[in-house]
C-alpha positions in Angstrom: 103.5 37.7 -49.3 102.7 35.9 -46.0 105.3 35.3 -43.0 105.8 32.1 -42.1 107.9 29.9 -39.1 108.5 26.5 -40.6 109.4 23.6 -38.1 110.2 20.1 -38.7 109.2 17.1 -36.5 109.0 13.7 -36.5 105.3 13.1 -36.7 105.8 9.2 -35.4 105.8 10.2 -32.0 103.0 11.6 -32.5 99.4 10.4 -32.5 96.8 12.7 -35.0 93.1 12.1 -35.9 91.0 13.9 -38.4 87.3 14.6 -37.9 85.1 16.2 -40.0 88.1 16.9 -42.5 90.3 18.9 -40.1 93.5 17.4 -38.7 93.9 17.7 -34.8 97.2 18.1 -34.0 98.0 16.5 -30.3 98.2 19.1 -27.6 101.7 18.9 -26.8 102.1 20.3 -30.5 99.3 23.0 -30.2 100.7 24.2 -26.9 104.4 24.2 -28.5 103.7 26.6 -31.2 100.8 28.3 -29.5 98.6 27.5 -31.9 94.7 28.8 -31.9 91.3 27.2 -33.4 91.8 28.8 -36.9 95.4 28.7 -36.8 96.9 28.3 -40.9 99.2 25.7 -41.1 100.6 24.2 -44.5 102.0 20.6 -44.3 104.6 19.4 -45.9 105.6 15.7 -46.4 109.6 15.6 -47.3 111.3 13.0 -49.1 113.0 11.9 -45.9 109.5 10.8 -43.8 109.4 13.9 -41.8 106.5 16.6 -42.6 107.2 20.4 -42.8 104.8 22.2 -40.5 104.4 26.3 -41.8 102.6 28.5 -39.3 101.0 32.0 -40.5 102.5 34.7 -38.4 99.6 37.1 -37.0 99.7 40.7 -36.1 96.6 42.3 -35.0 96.6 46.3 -35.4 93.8 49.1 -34.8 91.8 50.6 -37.7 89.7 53.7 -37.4 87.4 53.9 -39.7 83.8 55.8 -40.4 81.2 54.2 -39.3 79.9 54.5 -42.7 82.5 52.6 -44.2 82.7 50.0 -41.3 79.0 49.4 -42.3 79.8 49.4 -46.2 82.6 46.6 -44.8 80.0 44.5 -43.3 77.9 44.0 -45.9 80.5 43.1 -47.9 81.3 40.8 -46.1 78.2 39.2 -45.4 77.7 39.1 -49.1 80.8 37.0 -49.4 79.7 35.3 -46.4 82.8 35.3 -44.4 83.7 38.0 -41.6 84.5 41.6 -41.5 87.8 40.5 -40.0 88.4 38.1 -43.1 87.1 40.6 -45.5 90.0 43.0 -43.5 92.6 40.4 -44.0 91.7 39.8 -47.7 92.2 43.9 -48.4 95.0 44.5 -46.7 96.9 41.5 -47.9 96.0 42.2 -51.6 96.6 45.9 -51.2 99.9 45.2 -49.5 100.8 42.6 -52.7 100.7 45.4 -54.7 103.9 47.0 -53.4 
C-alpha cells in the first residue's frame, strides 16, 4: 500500500493548462509540495468545488545486487519497456503487498 500526503486547495486561484494530456500545475504549487517531473499525484474533485491533491511519498534506498542479476533486471525491463528503476519499484511494491 502506497503513502500518501493529501492536501486541499482552492484550485480557482489558480490558473492550470494541459498539454499533450498532462496537467501542469502552476509553479507556486510545484514549488509548495516540492514536486518533480514524474511526480504521482491523484486528483480528487469533492462535492464542495475543491479538488483533493494526493502526492506519492518517495524513499530512495541502496540495493547491492550481482551484476548478474542487475543485468537479468535490465532486460526485463527493456522487455517491458519501462526502466530498471520502474521495474525495481514494481518488485518491491508487489513483494512488499504480500505482507
Amino acid at each position: 500500500m502506497s503513502a500518501f500526503c493529501i492536501y486541499v486547495l482552492h484550485m480557482e486561484k489558480y490558473t492550470t493548462k494541459i498539454e499533450n494530456g498532462v496537467l501542469i500545475l502552476p509553479d507556486e504549487i510545484v514549488k509548495k509540495f516540492s514536486l518533480k517531473a514524474g511526480d504521482i499525484v491523484e486528483f480528487q474533485e469533492l462535492d464542495d468545488g475543491t479538488i483533493s491533491l494526493k502526492f506519492q511519498k518517495k524513499e530512495s534506498i541502496d540495493i547491492d545486487l550481482p551484476e548478474e542479476k542487475i543485468f537479468m533486471l535490465m532486460k526485463m525491463a527493456h522487455e517491458k519497456d519501462i526502466t530498471l528503476n520502474q521495474l525495481i519499484n514494481e518488485i518491491l511494491k508487489d513483494e512488499l503487498n504480500k505482507f
